[in-house]
FIMARGU-929611 format. One line per field, with one value per residue (C-alpha): x, y, z; residue in one letter; residue number from 1. Coordinates in steps of 0.02 Angstrom, whole numbers, always signed. Layout:
<rs>
xx	X; ...
yy	Y; ...
zz	Z; ...
rest	a; ...
nr	NUM; ...
</rs>
This chain:
<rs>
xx	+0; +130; +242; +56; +49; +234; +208; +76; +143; +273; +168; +73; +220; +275; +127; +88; +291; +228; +78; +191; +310; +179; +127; +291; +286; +382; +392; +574; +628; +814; +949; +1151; +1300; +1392; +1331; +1383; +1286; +1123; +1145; +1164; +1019; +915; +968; +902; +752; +711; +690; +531; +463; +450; +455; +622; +710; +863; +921; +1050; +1007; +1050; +1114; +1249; +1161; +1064; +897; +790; +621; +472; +333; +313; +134; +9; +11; -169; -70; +89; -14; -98; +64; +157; +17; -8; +194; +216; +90; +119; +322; +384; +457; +570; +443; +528; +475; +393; +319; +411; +381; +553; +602; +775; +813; +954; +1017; +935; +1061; +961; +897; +1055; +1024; +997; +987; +833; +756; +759; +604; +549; +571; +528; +682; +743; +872; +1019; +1042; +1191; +1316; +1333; +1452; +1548; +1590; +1776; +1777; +1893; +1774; +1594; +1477; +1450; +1295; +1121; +1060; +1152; +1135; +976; +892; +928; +852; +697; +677; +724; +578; +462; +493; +340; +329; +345; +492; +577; +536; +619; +766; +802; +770; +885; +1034; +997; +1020; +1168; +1224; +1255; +1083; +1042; +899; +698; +619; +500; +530; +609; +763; +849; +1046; +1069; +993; +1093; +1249; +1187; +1172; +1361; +1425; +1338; +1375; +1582; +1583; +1483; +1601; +1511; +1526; +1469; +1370; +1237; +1102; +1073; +1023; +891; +1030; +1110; +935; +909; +1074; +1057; +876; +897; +1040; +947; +791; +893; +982; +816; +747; +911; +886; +699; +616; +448; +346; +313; +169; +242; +75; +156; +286; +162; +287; +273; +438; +524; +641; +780; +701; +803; +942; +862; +714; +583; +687; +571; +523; +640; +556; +631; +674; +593; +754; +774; +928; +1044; +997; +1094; +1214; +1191; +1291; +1134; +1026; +891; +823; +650; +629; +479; +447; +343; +422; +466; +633; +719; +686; +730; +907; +926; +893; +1039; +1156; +1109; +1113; +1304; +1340; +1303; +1411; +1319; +1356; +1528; +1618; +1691; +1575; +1441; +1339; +1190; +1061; +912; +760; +657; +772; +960; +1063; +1208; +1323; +1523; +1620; +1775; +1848; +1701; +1515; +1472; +1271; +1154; +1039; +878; +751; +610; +515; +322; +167; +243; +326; +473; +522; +653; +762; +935; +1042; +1168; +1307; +1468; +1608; +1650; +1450; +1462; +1402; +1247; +1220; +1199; +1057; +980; +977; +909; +746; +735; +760; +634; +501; +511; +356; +276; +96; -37; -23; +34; +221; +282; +227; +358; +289; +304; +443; +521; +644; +791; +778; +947; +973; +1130; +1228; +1315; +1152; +1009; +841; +946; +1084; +1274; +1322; +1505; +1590; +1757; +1901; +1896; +1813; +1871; +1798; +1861; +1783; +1776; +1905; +1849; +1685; +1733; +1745; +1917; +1945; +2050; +2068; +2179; +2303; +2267; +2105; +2240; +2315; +2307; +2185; +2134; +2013; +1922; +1755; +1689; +1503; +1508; +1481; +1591; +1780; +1915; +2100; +2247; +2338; +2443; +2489; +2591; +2608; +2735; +2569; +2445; +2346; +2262; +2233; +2060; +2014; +1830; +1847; +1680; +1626; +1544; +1458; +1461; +1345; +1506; +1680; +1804; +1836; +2016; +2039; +2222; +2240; +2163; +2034; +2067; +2112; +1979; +1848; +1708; +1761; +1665; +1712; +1600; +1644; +1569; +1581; +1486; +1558; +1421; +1298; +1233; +1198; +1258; +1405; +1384; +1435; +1555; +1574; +1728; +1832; +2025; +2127; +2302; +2392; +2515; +2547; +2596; +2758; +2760; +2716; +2675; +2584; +2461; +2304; +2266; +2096; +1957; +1827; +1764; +1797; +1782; +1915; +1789; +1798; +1974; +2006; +1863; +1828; +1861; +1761; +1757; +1581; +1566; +1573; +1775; +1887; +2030; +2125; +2062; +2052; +2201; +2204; +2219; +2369; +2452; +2636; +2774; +2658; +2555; +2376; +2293; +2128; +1982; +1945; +2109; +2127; +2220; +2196; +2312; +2311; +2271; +2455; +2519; +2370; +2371; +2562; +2534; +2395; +2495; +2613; +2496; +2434; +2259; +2235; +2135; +1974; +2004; +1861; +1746; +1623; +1606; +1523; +1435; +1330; +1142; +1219; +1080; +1159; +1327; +1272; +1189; +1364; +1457; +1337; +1348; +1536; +1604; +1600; +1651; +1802; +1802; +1955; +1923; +2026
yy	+0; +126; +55; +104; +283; +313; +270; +392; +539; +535; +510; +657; +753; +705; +771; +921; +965; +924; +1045; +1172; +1156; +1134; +1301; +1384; +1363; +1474; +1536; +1499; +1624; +1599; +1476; +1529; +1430; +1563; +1645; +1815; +1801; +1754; +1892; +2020; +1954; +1946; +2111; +2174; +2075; +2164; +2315; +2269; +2153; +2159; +1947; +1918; +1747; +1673; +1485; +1385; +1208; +1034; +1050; +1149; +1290; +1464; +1493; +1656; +1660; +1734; +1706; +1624; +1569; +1475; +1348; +1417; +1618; +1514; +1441; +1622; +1741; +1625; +1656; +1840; +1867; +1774; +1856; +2025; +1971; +2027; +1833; +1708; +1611; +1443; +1494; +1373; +1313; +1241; +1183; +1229; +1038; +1077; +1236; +1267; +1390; +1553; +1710; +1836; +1958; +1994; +2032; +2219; +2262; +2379; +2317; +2452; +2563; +2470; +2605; +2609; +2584; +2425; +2309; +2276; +2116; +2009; +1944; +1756; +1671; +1535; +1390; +1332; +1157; +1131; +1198; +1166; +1095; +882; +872; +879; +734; +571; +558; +428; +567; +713; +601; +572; +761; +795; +668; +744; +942; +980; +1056; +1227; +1198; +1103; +1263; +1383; +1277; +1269; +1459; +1469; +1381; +1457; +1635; +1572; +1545; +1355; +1303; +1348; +1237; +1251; +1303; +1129; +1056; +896; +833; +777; +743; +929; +985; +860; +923; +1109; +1061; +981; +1119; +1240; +1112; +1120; +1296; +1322; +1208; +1080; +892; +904; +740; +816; +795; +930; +943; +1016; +1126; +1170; +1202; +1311; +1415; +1449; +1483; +1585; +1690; +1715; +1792; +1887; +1979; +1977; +2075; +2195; +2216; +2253; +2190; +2246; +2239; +2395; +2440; +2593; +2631; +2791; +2660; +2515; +2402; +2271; +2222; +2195; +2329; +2310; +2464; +2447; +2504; +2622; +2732; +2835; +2991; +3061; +3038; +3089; +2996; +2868; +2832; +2807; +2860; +2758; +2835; +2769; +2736; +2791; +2770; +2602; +2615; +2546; +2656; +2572; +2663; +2573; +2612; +2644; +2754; +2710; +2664; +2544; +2443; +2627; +2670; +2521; +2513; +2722; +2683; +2566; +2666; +2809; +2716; +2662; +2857; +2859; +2845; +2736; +2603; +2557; +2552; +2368; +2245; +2117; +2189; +2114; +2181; +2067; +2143; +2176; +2175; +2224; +2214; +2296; +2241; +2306; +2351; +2465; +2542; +2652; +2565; +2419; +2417; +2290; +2354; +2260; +2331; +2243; +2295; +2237; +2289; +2482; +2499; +2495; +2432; +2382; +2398; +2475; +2408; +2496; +2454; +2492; +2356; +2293; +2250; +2109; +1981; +2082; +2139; +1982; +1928; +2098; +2061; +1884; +1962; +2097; +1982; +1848; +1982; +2123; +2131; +2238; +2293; +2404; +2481; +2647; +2713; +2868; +3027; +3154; +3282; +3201; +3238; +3426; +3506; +3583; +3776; +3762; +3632; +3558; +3484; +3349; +3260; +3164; +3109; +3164; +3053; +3105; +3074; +3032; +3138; +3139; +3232; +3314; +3279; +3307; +3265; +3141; +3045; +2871; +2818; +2636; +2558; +2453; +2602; +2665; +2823; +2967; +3098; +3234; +3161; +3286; +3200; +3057; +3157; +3076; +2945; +2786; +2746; +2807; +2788; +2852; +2934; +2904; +2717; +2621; +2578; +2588; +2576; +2700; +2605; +2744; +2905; +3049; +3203; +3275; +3281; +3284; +3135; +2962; +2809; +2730; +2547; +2514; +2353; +2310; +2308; +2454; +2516; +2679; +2767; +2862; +2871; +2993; +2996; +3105; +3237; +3244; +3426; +3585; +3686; +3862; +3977; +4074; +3932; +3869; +3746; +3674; +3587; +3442; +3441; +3432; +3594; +3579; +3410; +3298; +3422; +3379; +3209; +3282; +3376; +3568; +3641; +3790; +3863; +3977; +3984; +3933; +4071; +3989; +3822; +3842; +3898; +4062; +4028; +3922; +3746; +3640; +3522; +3637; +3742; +3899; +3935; +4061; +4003; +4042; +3843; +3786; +3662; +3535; +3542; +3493; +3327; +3335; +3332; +3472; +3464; +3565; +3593; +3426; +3333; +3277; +3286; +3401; +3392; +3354; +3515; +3543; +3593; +3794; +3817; +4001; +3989; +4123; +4240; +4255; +4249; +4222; +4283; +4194; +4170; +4078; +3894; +3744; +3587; +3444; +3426; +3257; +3218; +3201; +3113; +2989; +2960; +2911; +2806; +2718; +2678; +2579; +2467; +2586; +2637; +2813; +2817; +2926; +3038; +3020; +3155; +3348; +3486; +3554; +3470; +3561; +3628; +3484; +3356; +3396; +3394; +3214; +3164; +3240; +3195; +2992; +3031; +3125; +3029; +3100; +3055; +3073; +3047; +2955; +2938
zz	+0; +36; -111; -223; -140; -187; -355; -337; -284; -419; -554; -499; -479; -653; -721; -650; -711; -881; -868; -812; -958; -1077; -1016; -1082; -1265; -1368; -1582; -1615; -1737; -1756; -1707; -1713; -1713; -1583; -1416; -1503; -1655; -1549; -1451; -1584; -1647; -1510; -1471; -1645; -1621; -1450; -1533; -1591; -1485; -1313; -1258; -1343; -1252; -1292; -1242; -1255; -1356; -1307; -1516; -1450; -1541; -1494; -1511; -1517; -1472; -1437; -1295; -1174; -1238; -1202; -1333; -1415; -1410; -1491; -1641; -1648; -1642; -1756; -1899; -1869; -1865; -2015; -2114; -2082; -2128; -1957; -1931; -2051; -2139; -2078; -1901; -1778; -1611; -1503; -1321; -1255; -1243; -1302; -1227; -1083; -1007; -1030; -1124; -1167; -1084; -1004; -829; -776; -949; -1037; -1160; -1318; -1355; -1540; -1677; -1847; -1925; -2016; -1933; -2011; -2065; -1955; -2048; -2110; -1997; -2071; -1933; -1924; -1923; -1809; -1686; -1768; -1656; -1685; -1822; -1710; -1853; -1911; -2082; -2078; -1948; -2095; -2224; -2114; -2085; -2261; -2308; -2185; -2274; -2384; -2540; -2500; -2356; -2494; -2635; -2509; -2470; -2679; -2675; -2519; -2635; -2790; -2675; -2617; -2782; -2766; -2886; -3045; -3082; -3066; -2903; -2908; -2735; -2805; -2721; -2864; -2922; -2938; -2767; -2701; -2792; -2736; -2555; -2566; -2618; -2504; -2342; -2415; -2430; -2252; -2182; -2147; -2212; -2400; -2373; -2497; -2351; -2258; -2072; -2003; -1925; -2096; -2167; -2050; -2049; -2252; -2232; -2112; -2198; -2351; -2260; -2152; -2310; -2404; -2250; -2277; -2463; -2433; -2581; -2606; -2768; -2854; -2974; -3065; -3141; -3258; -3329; -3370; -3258; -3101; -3030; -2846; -2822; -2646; -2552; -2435; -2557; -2664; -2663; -2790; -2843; -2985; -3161; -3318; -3475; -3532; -3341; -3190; -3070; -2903; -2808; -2692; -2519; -2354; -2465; -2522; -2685; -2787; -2906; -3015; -3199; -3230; -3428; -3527; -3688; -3848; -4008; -4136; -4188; -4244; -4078; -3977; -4071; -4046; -3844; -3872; -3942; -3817; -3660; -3716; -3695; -3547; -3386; -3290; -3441; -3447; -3590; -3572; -3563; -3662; -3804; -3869; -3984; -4072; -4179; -4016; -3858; -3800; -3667; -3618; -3445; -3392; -3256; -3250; -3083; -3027; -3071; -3153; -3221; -3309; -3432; -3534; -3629; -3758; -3901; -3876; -3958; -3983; -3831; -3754; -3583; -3448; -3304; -3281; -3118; -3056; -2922; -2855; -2927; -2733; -2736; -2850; -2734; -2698; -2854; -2926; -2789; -2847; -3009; -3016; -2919; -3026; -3186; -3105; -3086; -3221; -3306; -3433; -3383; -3482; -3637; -3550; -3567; -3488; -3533; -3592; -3489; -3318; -3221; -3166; -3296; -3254; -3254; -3337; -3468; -3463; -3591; -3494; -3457; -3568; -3459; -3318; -3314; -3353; -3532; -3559; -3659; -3780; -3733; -3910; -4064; -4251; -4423; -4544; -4709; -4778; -4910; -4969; -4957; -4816; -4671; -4678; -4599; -4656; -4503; -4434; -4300; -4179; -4133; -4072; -3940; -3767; -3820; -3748; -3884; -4039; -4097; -4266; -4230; -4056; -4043; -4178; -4079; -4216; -4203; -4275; -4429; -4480; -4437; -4484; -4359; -4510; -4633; -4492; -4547; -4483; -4541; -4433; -4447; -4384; -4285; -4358; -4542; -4586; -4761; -4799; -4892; -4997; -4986; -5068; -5254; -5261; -5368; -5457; -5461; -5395; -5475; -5510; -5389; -5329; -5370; -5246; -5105; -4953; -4805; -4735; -4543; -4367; -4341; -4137; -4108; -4059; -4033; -4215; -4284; -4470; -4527; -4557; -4748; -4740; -4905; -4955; -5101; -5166; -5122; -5164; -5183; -5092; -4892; -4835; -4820; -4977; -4914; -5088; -5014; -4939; -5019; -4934; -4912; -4888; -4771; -4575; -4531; -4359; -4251; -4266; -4451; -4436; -4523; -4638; -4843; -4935; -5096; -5277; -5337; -5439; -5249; -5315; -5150; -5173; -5005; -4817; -4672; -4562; -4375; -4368; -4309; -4270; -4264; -4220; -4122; -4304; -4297; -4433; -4515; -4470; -4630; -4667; -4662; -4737; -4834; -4868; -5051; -5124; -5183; -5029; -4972; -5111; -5072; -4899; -4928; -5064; -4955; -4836; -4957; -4988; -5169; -5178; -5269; -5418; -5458; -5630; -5573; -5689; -5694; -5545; -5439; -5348; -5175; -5094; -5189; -5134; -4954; -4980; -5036; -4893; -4766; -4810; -4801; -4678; -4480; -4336; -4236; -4054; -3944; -3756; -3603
rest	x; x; x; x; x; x; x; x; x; x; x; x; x; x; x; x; x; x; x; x; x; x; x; x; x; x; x; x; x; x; x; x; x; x; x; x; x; x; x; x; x; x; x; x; x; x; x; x; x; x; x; x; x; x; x; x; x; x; x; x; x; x; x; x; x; x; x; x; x; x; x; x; x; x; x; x; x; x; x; x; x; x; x; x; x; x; x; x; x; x; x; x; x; x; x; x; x; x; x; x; x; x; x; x; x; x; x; x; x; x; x; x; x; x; x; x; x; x; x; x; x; x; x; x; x; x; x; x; x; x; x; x; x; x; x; x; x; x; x; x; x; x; x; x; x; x; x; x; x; x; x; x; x; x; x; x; x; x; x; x; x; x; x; x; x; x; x; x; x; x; x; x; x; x; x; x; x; x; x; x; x; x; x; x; x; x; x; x; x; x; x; x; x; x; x; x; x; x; x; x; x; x; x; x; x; x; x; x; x; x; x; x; x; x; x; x; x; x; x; x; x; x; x; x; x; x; x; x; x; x; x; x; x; x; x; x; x; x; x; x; x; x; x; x; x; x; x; x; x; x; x; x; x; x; x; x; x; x; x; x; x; x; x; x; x; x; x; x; x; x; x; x; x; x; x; x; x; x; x; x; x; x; x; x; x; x; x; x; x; x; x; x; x; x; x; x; x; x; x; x; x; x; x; x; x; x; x; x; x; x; x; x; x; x; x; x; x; x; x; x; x; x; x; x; x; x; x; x; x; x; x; x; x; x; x; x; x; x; x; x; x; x; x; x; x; x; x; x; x; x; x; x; x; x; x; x; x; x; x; x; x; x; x; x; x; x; x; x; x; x; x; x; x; x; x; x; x; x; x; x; x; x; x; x; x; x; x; x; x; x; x; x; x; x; x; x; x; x; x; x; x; x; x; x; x; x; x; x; x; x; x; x; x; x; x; x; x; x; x; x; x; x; x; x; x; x; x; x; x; x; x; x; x; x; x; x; x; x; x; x; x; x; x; x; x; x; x; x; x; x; x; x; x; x; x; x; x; x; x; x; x; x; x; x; x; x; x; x; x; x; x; x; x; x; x; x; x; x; x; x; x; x; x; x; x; x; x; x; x; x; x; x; x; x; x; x; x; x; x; x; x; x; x; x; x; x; x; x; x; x; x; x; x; x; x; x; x; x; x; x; x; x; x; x; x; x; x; x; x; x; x; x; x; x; x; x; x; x; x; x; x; x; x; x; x; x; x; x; x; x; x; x; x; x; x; x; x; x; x; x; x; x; x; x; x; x; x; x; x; x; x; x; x; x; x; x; x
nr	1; 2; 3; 4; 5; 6; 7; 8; 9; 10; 11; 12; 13; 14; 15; 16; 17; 18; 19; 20; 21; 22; 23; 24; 25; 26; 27; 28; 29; 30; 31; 32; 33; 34; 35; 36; 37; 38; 39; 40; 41; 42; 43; 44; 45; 46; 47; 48; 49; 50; 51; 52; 53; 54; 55; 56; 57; 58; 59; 60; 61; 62; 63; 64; 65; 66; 67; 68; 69; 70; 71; 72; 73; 74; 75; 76; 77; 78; 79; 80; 81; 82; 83; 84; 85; 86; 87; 88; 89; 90; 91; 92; 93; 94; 95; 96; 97; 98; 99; 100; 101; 102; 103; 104; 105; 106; 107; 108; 109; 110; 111; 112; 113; 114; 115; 116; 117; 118; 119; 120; 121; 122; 123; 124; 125; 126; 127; 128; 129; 130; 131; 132; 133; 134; 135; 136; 137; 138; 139; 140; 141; 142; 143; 144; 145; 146; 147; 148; 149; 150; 151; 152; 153; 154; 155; 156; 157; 158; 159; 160; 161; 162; 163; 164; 165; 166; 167; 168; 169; 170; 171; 172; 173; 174; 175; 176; 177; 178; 179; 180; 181; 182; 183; 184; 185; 186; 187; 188; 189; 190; 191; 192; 193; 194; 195; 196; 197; 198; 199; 200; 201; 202; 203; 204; 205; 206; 207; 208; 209; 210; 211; 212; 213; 214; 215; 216; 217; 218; 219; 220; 221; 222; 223; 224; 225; 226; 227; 228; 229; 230; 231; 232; 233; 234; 235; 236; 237; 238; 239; 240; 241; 242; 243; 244; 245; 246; 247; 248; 249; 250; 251; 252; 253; 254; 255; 256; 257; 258; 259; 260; 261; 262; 263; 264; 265; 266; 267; 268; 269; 270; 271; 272; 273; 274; 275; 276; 277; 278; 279; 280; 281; 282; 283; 284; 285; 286; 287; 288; 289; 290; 291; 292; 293; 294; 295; 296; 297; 298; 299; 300; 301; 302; 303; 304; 305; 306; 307; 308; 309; 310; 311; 312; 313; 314; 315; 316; 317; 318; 319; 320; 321; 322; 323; 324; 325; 326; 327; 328; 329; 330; 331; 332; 333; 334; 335; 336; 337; 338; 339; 340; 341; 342; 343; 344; 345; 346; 347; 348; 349; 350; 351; 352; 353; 354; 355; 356; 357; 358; 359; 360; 361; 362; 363; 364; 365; 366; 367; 368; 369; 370; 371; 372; 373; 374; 375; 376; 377; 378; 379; 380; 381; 382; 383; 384; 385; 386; 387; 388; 389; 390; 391; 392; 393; 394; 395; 396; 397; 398; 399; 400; 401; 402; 403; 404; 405; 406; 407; 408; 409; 410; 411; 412; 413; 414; 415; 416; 417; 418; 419; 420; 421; 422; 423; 424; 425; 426; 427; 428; 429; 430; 431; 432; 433; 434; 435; 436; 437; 438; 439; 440; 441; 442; 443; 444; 445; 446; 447; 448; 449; 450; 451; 452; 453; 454; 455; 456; 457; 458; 459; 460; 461; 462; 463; 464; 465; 466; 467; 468; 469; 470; 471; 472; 473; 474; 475; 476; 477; 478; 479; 480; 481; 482; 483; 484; 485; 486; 487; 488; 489; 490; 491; 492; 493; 494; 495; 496; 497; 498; 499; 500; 501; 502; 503; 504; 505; 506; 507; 508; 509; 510; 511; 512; 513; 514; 515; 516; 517; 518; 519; 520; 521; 522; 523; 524; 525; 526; 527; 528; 529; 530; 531; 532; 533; 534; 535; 536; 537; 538; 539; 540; 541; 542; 543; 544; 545; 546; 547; 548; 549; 550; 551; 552; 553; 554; 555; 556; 557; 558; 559; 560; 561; 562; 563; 564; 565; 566; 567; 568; 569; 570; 571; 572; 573; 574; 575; 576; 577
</rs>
């Protein structure tokens, strides 16, 4: 009898110490590999909630969580917290069977007034394995739990990898070879065991590292109603500055290095491939990089020293839409998590684009900037004409002066191959094949002094997309000073005229513009200028292998026609650095 009343007692004692525990349950949040990363985190999480607890795990690991609840409350807060996005999605409830010893809250320390702003996301620890904590699974107890994950634990886990940037494949939930291969890789570079079957522990850590840096990068969806476009933009790195058609502008954030350029403008194919040669003008598109350009879509990528961008746009139904990225170079890493989201979501909505008139202009224009972005410039630009129908380039060598590169109308690269500072001449190659619409035909010999002569040239640079006529006449053929090879003439020419076509009245070229040049404290008329005459010309092409067109045209051609001809042959040559 007393034996029965013993056995009593204890059973009763047993339970009522399970009803009490079963009155502590708890939503687990997070669990950390170190005592210092649960900390910081349970720190960051106690500025917005007020029950933050921290335990030590019989895993050897740290968990933060929230409550104590009652286990109807637990069920309850875990919902609401994970609906409204305030919790990691792989959350759960948890009866506290595992937890220890109790970290956090510290003793005699205050627990932070909750304030608006966003956390910062801790950083990603990665365990030494010399000092990892043993597995919390055997390998048969990770498959089981593995088995047990349902679709949408396993979805997350792929997406998890695929963040990570250890899985390329679909996001379908199936555990297949190259999950397995993914999960390897991610365990070896975690180090961990790359058994290819991950823990519960391990499922946990990379879970929770990618929502803890998706909750950094912010990513929201955005209906930009004015643009006609729906994608998920990193708010927490950039932010709505205004509207500048083409672009929807999304600055940097507190500094964040990031900017964003959501485009959208009506159009057809002329315009889609004009966007593309404009948007490689501008600075936030490096010059080095991958090019590629189809009937309805482009893209354009680089990196140099300072900012590295993506760009995509696509032609559809008569508009025109798509995304810029922008980063710092040291963001790579980022970037490229950025990027996939933005890819994955971009889409093209309505059959609206923006409006030319939204947006603020500047009270002053300025020059340096198109839809208010910086536009990179040359550090000079000169004129030049075709010679052969396959794009050679016949220039002034002072447009070569302190150059890095060349480009002949702003976007084709070409390459010096020959030059003669003596003459003042170039030789450009086009590294792609071009087809002009003319090229020179050479006249032998001068016309008549005093005759009509015009200069094709860029007078303004590239503030004109055609070169300007400057008519004047042949006041001599010979310099000043009694240089053969030169033809003095009479005409108010510009320095950006330098380099180009100088033409008799039948369209024939008779000698190519020279720099202005004042020597020995002489200044010259304004109305004075130079040519190289065609002899010397033809000799130096001669001698690189390029036989001179020799003219067939006479008689005078209508001043229109003339300006058709000089128009499909003069380019302008810009000089970079």
């Amino acid at each position: 009898m007393r034996q029965a009343l013993w056995f009593l007692v204890l059973a009763l004692s047993v339970m009522a110490a399970r009803a009490a525990v079963a009155q502590e349950t708890w939503v687990q949040i997070e669990a950390h590999s170190t005592l210092a990363e649960a900390e910081e985190r349970a720190r960051a999480y106690a500025g917005a909630f007020p029950n933050v607890a921290g335990f030590a795990m019989t895993t050897g690991w740290y968990a933060v969580a929230l409550g104590p609840y009652s286990a109807e409350e637990a069920g309850a807060a875990l919902t609401r917290l994970k609906t409204d996005r305030l919790i990691p999605d792989d959350s759960y409830v948890t009866d506290g069977s595992r937890f220890r010893q109790r970290y956090w809250p510290v003793a005699g320390a205050e627990t932070p007034t909750p304030e608006p702003a966003i956390e910062a996301a801790a950083p990603v620890v990665t365990p030494d394995p010399a000092t990892a904590p043993e597995p919390d699974e055997t390998q048969a107890e990770a498959r089981a739990s593995e088995a047990a994950l349902t679709q949408g634990e396993r979805e997350l886990l792929q997406t998890a990898l695929q963040w990570s940037g250890h899985y390329e494949g679909a996001i379908d939930g199936a555990i297949g070879q190259g999950t397995r291969r993914s999960m390897a890789e991610w365990q070896a570079a975690a180090g961990h065991p790359a058994t290819g079957v991950m823990t519960t522990r391990q499922r946990a850590e990379l879970i929770g590292a990618y929502q803890a840096e998706l909750a950094a990068f912010g990513f929201a969806a955005v209906k930009e109603i004015e643009a006609g476009i729906e994608i998920s933009l990193p708010l927490g790195l950039v932010a709505f500055d205004r509207y500048n058609p083409p672009f929807v502008h999304y600055g940097e954030k507190d500094g964040s290095g990031f900017q964003v350029f959501l485009i959208s403008q009506p159009g057809d194919q002329n315009s889609l491939f004009a966007l593309y040669d404009l948007m490689q003008t501008l600075t936030i598109v490096p010059l080095e990089g991958e090019r590629g350009i189809e009937r309805n879509r482009f893209t354009l990528s680089g990196a140099n020293g300072d900012v590295a961008s993506y760009s995509e746009a696509r032609l559809d139904g008569g508009l025109i839409k798509g995304f810029t990225l922008v980063w710092h170079p040291a963001q790579a890493e980022q970037a490229a998590r950025v990027l996939q989201t933005m890819k994955a979501t971009f889409k093209p909505v309505g059959t609206q684009a923006l409006d030319d008139s939204l947006g603020q202009p500047l009270a002053e224009p300025r020059e340096d900037l198109i839809a208010g972005v910086e536009v990179r410039r040359p550090v000079l630009s000169r004129s030049g004409f075709y010679i052969d129908g396959a794009g050679t380039v016949l220039t002034t060598s002072e447009v070569l002066n302190q150059c890095s590169r060349v480009t002949l109308d702003g976007t084709h690269e070409a390459d010096v191959a020959y030059q003669d500072a003596a003459l003042g001449i170039a030789i450009l190659k086009p590294r792609e094949a071009l087809l002009p619409m003319s090229h020179a035909a050479f006249r032998a010999d001068l016309p008549r002094l005093n005759s009509e002569v015009a200069v094709a040239g860029y007078s303004y640079g590239d503030a004109l997309t055609q070169p300007v006529m400057t008519f004047g006449t042949l006041a001599d053929g010979k310099g000043l000073d009694g240089q053969q090879d030169l033809a003095r003439l009479a005409l108010r020419a510009l320095p950006g005229d330098s380099g180009g076509p100088v033409f008799d009245m039948g369209g024939s070229v008779v000698g190519m513009l020279l720099p202005r040049e004042d020597e020995n404290g002489r200044v010259l008329p304004e109305d004075v200028g130079y040519a190289l005459e065609t002899g010397a010309i033809a000799a130096a092409l001669s001698a690189q292998g390029i036989t001179p067109a020799a003219t067939d045209r006479s008689g005078a051609l209508a001043p229109e026609d003339l300006t058709r001809l000089a128009q499909g042959m003069t380019v302008l040559v810009s000089c970079w650095n």
